[in-house]
C-alpha positions in Angstrom: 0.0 0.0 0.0 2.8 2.2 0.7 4.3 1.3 -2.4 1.3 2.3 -4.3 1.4 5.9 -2.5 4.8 6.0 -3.2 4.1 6.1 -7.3 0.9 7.7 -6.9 3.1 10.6 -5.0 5.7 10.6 -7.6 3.8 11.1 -10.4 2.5 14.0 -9.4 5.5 15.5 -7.9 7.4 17.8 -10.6 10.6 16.9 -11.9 13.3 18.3 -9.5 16.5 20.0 -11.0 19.8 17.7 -11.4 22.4 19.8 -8.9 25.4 17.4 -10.2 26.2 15.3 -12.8 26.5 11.7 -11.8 30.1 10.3 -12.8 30.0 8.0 -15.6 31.4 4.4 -15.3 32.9 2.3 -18.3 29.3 1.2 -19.2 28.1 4.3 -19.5 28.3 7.1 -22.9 30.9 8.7 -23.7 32.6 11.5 -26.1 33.7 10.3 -29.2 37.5 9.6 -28.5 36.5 8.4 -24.8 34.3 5.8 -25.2 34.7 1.7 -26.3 34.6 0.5 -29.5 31.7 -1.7 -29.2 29.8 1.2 -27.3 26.7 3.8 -29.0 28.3 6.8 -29.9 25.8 10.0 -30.7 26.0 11.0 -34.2 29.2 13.5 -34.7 30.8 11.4 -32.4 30.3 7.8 -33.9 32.3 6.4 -37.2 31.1 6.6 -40.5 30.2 3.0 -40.4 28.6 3.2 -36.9 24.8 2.5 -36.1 22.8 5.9 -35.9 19.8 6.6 -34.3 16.7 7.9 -36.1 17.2 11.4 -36.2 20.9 11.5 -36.2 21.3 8.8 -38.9 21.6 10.4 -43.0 18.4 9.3 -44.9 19.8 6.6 -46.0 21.1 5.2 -43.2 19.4 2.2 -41.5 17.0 2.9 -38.7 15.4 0.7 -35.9 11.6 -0.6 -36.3 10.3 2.1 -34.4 12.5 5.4 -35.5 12.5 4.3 -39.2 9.7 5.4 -42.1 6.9 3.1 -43.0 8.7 1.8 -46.2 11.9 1.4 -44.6 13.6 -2.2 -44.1 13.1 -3.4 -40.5 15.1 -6.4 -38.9 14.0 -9.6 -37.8 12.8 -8.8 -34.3 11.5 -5.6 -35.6 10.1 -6.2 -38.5 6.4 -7.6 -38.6 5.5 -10.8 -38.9 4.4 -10.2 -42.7 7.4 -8.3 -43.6 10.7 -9.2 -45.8 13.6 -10.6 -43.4 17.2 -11.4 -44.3 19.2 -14.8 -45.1 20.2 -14.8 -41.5 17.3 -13.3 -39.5 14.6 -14.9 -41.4 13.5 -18.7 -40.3 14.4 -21.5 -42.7 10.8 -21.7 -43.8 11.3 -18.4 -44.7 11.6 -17.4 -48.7 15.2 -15.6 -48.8 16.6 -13.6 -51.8 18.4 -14.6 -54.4 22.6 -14.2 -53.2 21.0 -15.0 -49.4 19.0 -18.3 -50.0 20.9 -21.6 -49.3 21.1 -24.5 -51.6 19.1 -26.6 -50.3 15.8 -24.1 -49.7 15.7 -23.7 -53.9 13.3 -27.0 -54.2 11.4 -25.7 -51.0 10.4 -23.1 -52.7 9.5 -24.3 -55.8 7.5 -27.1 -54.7 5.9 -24.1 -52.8 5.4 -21.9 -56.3 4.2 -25.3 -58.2 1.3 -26.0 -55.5 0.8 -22.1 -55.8 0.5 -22.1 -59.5 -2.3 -25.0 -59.2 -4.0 -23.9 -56.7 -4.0 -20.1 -58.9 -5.3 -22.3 -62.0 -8.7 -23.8 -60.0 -9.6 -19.8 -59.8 -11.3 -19.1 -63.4 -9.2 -16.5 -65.4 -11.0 -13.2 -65.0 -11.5 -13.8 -61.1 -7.7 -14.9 -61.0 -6.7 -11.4 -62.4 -8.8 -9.8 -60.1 -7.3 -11.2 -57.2 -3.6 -11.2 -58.1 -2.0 -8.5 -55.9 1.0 -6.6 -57.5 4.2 -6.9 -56.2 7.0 -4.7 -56.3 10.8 -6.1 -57.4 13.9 -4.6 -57.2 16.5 -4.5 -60.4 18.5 -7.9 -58.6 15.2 -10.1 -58.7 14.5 -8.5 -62.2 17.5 -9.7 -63.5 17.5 -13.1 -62.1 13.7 -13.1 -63.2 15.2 -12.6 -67.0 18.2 -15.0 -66.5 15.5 -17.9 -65.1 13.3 -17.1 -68.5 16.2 -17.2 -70.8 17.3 -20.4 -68.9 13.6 -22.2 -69.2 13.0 -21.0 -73.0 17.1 -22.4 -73.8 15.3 -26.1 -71.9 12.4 -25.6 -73.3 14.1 -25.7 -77.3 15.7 -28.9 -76.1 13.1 -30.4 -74.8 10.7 -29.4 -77.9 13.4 -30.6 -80.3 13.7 -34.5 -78.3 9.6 -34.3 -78.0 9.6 -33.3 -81.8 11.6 -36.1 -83.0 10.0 -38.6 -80.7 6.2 -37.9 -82.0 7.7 -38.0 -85.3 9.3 -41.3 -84.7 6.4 -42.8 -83.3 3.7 -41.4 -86.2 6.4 -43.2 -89.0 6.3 -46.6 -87.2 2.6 -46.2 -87.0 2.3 -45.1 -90.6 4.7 -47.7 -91.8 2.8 -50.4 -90.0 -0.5 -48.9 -91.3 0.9 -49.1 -94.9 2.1 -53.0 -94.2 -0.6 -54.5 -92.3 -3.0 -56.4 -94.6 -6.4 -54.6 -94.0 -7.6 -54.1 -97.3 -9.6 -56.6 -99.4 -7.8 -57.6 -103.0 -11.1 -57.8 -105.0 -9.2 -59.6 -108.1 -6.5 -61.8 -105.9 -9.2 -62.5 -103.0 -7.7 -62.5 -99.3 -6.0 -58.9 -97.6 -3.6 -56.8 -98.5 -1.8 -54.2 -97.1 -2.3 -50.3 -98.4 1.2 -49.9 -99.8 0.2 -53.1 -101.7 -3.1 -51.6 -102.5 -2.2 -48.8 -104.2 0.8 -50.8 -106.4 -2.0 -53.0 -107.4 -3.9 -50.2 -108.9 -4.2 -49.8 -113.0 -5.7 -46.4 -113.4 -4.0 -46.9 -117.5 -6.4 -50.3 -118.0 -8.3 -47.5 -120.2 -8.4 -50.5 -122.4 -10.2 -52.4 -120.0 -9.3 -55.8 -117.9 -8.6 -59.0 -119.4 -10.7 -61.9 -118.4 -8.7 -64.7 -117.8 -11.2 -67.5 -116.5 -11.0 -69.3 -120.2 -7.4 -70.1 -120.6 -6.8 -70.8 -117.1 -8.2 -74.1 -117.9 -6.3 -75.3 -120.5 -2.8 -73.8 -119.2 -1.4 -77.7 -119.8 1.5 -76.8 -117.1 4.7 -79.5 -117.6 4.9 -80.4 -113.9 8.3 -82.4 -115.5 9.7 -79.4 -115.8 8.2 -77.5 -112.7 6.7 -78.9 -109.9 3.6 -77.3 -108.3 5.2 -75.2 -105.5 7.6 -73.8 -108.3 8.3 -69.8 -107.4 10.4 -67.3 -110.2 10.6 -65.3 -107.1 9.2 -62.0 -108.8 6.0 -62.0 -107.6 4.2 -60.7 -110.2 0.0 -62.0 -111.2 0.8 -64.9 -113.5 -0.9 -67.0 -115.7 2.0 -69.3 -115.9 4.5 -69.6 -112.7 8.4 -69.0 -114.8 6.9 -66.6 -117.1 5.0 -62.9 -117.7 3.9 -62.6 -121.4 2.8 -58.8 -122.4 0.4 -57.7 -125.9 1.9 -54.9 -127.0 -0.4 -53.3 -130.1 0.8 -50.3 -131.7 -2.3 -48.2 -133.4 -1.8 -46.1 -137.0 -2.4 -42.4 -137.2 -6.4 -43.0 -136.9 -6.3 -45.5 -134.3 -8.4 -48.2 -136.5 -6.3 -50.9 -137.1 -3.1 -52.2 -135.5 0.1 -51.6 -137.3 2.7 -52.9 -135.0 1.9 -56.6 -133.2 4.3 -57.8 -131.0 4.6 -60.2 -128.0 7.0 -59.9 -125.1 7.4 -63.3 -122.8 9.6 -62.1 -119.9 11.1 -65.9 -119.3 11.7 -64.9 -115.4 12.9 -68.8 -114.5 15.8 -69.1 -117.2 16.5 -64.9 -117.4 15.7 -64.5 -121.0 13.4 -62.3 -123.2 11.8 -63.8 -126.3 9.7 -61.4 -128.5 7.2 -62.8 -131.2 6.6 -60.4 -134.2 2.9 -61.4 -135.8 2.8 -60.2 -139.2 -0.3 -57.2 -139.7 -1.2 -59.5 -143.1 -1.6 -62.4 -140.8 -4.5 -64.1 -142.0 -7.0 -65.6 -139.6 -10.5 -65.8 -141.3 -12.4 -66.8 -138.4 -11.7 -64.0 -135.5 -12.7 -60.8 -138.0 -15.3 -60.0 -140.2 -12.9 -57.7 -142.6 -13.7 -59.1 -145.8 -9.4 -59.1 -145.8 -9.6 -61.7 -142.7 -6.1 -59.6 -141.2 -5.3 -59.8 -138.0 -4.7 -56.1 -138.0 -8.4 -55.7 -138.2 -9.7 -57.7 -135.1 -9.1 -55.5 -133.0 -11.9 -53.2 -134.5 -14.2 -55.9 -136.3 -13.5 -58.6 -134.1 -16.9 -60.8 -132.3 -18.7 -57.7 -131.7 -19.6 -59.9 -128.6 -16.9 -60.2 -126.8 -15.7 -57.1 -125.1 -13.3 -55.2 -124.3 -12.0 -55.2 -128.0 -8.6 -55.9 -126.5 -9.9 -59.2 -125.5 -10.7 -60.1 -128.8 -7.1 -60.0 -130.6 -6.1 -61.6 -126.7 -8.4 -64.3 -127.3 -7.0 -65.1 -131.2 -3.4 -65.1 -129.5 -4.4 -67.5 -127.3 -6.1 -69.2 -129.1 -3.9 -69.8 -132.4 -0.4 -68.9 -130.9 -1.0 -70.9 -127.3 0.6 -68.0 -125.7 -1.1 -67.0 -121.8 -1.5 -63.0 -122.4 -1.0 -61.6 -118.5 -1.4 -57.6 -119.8 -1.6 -56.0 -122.6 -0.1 -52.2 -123.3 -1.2 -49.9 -126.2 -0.4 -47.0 -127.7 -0.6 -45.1 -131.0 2.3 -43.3 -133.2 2.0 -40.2 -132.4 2.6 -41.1 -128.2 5.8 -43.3 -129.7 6.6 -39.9 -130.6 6.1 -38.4 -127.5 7.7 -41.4 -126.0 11.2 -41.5 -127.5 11.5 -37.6 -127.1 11.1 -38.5 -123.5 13.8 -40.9 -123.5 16.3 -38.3 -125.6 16.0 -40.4 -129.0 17.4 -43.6 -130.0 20.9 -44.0 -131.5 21.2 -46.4 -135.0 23.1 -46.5 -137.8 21.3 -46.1 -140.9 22.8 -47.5 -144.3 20.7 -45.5 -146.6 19.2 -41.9 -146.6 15.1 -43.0 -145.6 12.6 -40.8 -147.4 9.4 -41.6 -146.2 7.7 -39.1 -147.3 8.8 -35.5 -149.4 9.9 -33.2 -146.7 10.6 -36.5 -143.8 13.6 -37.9 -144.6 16.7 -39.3 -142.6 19.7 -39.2 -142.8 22.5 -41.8 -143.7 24.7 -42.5 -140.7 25.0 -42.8 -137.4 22.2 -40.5 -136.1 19.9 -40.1 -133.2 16.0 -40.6 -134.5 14.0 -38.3 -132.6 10.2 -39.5 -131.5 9.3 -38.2 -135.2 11.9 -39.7 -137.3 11.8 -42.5 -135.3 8.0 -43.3 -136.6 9.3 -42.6 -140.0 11.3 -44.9 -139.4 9.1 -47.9 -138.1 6.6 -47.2 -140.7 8.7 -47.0 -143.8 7.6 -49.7 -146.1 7.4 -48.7 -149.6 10.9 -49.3 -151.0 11.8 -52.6 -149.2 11.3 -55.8 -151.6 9.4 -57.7 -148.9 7.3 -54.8 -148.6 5.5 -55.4 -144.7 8.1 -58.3 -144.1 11.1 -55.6 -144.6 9.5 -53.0 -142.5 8.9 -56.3 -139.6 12.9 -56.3 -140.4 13.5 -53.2 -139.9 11.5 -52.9 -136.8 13.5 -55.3 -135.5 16.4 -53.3 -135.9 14.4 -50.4 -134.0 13.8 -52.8 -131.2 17.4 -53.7 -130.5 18.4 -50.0 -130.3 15.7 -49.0 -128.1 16.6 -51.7 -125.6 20.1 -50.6 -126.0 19.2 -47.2 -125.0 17.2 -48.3 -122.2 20.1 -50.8 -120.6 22.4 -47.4 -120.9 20.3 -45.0 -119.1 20.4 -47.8 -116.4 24.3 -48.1 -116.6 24.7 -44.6 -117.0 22.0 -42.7 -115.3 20.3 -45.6 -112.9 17.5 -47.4 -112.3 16.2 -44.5 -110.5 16.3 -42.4 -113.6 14.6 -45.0 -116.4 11.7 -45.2 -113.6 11.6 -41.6 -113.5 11.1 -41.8 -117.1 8.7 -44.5 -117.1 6.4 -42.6 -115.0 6.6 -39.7 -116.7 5.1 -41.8 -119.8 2.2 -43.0 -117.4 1.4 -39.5 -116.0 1.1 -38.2 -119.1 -0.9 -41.4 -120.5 0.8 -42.2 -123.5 -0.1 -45.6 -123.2 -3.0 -48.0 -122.0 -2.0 -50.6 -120.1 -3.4 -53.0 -117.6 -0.5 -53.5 -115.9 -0.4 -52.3 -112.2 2.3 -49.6 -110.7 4.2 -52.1 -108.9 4.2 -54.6 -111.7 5.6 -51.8 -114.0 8.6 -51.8 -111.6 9.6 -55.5 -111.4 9.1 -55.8 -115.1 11.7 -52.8 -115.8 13.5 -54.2 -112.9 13.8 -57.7 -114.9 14.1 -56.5 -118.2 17.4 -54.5 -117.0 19.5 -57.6 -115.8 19.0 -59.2 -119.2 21.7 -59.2 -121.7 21.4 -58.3 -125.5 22.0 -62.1 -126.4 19.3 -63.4 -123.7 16.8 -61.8 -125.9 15.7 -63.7 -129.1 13.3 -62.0 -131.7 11.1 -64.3 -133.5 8.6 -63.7 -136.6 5.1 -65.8 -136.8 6.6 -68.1 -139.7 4.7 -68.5 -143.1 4.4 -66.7 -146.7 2.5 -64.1 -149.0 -0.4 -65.5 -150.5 -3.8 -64.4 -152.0 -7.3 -64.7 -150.6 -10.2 -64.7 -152.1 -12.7 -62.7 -150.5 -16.3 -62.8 -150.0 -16.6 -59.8 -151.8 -15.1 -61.2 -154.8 -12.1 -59.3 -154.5 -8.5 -61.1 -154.5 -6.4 -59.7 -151.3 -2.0 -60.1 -150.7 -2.0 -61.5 -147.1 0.2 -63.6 -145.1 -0.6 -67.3 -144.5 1.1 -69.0 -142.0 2.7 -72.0 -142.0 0.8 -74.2 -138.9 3.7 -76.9 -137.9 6.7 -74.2 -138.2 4.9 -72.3 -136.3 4.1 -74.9 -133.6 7.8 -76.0 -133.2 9.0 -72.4 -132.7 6.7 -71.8 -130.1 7.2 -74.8 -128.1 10.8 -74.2 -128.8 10.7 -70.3 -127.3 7.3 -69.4 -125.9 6.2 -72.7 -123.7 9.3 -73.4 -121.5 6.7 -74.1 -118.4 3.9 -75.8 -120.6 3.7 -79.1 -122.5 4.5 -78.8 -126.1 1.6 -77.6 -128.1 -0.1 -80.1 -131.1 -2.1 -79.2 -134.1 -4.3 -80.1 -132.1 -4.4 -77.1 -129.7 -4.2 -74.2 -132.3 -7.1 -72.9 -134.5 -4.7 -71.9 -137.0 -6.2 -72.2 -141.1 -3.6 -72.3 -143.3 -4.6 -70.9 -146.8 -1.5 -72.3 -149.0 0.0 -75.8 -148.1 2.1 -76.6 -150.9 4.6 -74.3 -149.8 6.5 -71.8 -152.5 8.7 -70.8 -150.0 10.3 -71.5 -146.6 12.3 -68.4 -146.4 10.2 -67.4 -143.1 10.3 -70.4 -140.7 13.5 -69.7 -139.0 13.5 -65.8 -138.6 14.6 -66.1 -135.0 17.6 -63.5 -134.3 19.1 -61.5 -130.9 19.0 -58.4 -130.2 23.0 -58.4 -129.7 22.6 -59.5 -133.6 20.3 -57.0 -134.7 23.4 -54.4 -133.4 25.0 -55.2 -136.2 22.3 -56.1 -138.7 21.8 -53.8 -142.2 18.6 -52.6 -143.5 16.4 -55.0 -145.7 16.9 -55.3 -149.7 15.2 -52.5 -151.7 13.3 -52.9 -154.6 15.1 -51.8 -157.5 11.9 -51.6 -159.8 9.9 -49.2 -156.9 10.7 -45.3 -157.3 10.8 -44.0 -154.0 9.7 -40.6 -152.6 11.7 -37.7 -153.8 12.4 -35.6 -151.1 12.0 -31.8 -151.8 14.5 -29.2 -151.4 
């Protein structure tokens, strides 16, 4: 109680006057050059680098909690609970700067930003912007801010690039096994197929239409002496005939009504060799044509008006008088063999004679290069040879062996890649029909290119010139073959996978058979021959064309 007079007496009582200065001790303050280093010194008295209070500290000089201004940095103790601290007053859970942070806070905190960041995407957008509260940085975060964005967006090219090539990895396997796996039906094979298959099996040039093989698959008379049943060529190409691909290649005139140029091409794929068959255009075969000249050149157009395509009707007389299995056919007219040889860059040949086909079209003797244009005067000149059609078959010949020279040098010369770049170039722009597929295109050319000049034999239909005596009266020149020649060479060349063909098995009408001549039974000739081979005889009593100056 006395104590609580005591202060109550105190505080009321006015503050006496000091009437002596206490003495100081060594705690105590003192002037500038008297007191201890660790001690407060006021602020003239204190070093430069000494602590200053509030009003004696410069303005920029740190101040305590309470003396310095709002906006001021405090220290730990003094600062509040919600304020900035330093490496060392700060507690570890603490964020610290930059230079002040220790190693092992940096995944602290940005675990801590990461569960910020989600928890800031739950808020929709406009309310999120709404609530984000500014913050102020000084230039040290700002740089460090810049240096961490130039860091993530350098990681962030890498780790693009690597995702980048990864996708793309995985969409090639996919696409390659797309393109493999059999999930496509093969209408005219039956079963699967893949789409890479599916698309080589496509004949968008069968302008001609498709062959229908269902007749002579029956009477194929396969020589299982010679192959057995599970016999493969290995080229895996829609055959008739397992060993063999045989081709009808028909070569229109000018108005595309009758066939000028019939040849057949039997890729031999078991024994590696090429035999062609030349069939006269005189060929006489009175019952497949109603052309009162019975020519095989006509039955094409005025063949069985029944059986269509019209390409299966001069199939069908192959067949059936030459036993030959037709697998595809390809056609084209003279003015796309034009096109067609100016796409290859012209065919090299020596020519023995200046050729005038017509006043104005003439070639030159020589070695020379035919262009697509002299190179149809070429195959169609027949009027000064003294076989007349027989020469010009000759001199075809001739043609033939160049052309396939040409063609084995762009492969030697300019590869494989190049005479397919050709080849398609010539299907782009349509310059033939052909029923033959994309892919089967390929592994014919592919073939053809590995066989030698003397692996490929050129044979003419044997037979001679006769007369027949039409319906109409009229007496017409045509070409009668002769039927057991013709049998032997073709089981001799054309049947190395069948059993040999009778008289039997050919419709075949022979108009003369008290032969005049037998100067056309062996014709048969290689390509590596024909190299060397001169033009035909002439006709010394025929003037030819005199070409104009």
């Amino acid at each position: 109680m006395e104590n609580n007079e005591f202060h109550s007496d105190r505080n009321n009582e006015s503050p006496k006057p000091l009437r002596k200065l206490p003495r100081l001790n060594n705690s105590g303050n003192h002037a500038k050059h008297e007191a201890v280093s660790n001690e407060y010194h006021g602020r003239y008295e204190a070093d430069p680098n000494e602590y200053h209070g509030k009003y004696e500290a410069d303005p920029n000089e740190y101040h305590g909690k309470h003396e310095a201004a709002p906006h001021e940095y405090h220290g730990k103790y003094e600062a509040d609970p919600d304020e900035y601290h330093g490496k060392y007053e700060a507690s570890p859970s603490e964020y610290h700067g930059k230079h002040e942070a220790v190693s092992h806070e940096q995944p602290i905190r940005r675990e801590v930003l990461r569960r910020e960041s989600a928890e800031e995407n739950r808020i929709p957008p406009k309310k999120r912007a709404a609530n984000r509260i500014p913050r102020d940085y000084d230039d040290e975060y700002d740089n460090y801010d810049d240096d961490n964005k130039k860091r993530r967006r350098k990681f962030s090219f890498k780790d693009a690039a690597i995702k980048f090539v990864a996708i793309a990895a995985t969409i090639v396997v996919i696409f390659g096994l797309v393109l493999n796996v059999p999930i496509f039906v093969d209408v005219k094979g039956g079963g699967n197929i893949s789409l890479i298959n599916y698309f080589k099996k496509q004949t968008p040039m069968a302008k001609e239409g498709e062959l229908d093989k269902g007749s002579i698959q029956n009477n194929l008379n396969i020589n299982y002496d010679k192959v057995d049943m599970d016999y493969n060529d290995g080229l895996d190409l829609p055959q008739l005939v397992e060993g063999q691909y045989s081709v009808l290649f028909l070569g229109f005139e000018p108005d595309e009504y009758n066939t000028d140029i019939m040849w057949i091409f039997q890729f031999d794929i078991g024994n590696g060799k090429l035999n062609i068959l030349q069939i006269p255009r005189d060929t006489c075969l009175p019952d497949y044509t109603s052309s009162v000249t019975k020519k095989f050149n006509s039955i094409y157009t005025m063949g069985n008006p029944e059986i269509n395509p019209p390409i299966q009707r001069t199939v069908n007389a192959v067949q059936e008088n030459f036993g030959i299995p037709i697998d595809a056919y390809v056609t084209t007219t003279c003015p796309d063999i034009v096109e067609i040889i100016d796409i290859l860059g012209g065919i090299p040949i020596h020519i023995d004679n200046e050729i005038v086909f017509e006043p104005k079209k003439v070639i030159p003797a020589g070695d020379v290069v035919l262009s697509g244009e002299q190179s149809e005067w070429f195959m169609r000149f027949r009027k000064e040879w003294l076989q007349g059609d027989i020469g010009r078959m000759q001199n075809q010949r001739r043609f033939m062996a160049a052309a396939m020279n040409k063609l084995m040098n762009i492969v030697e010369e300019e590869g494989r890649l190049k005479l397919y770049s050709y080849i398609k170039e010539i299907y782009d722009k349509e310059l033939m029909y052909t029923d033959l597929s994309v892919g089967d295109i390929g592994k014919i050319a592919d073939f053809a290119s590995t066989i030698s000049m003397e692996d490929a034999q050129v044979n003419m239909v044997p037979g001679e010139d006769a007369i027949f005596y039409a319906a109409d009266g009229n007496a017409y020149s045509v070409y009668s073959v002769h039927k057991q020649a013709t049998i032997d060479l073709l089981n001799k060349y054309y049947r190395p996978y069948q059993t040999d063909m009778t008289e039997y098995d050919t419709s075949i009408v022979e108009l003369v058979t008290d032969y005049s001549y037998n100067l056309y039974d062996d014709t048969g000739i290689t390509l590596e021959e024909l190299e060397t081979a001169t033009e035909p005889p002439r006709d010394p009593n025929v003037q030819g064309w005199q070409k104009e100056g």
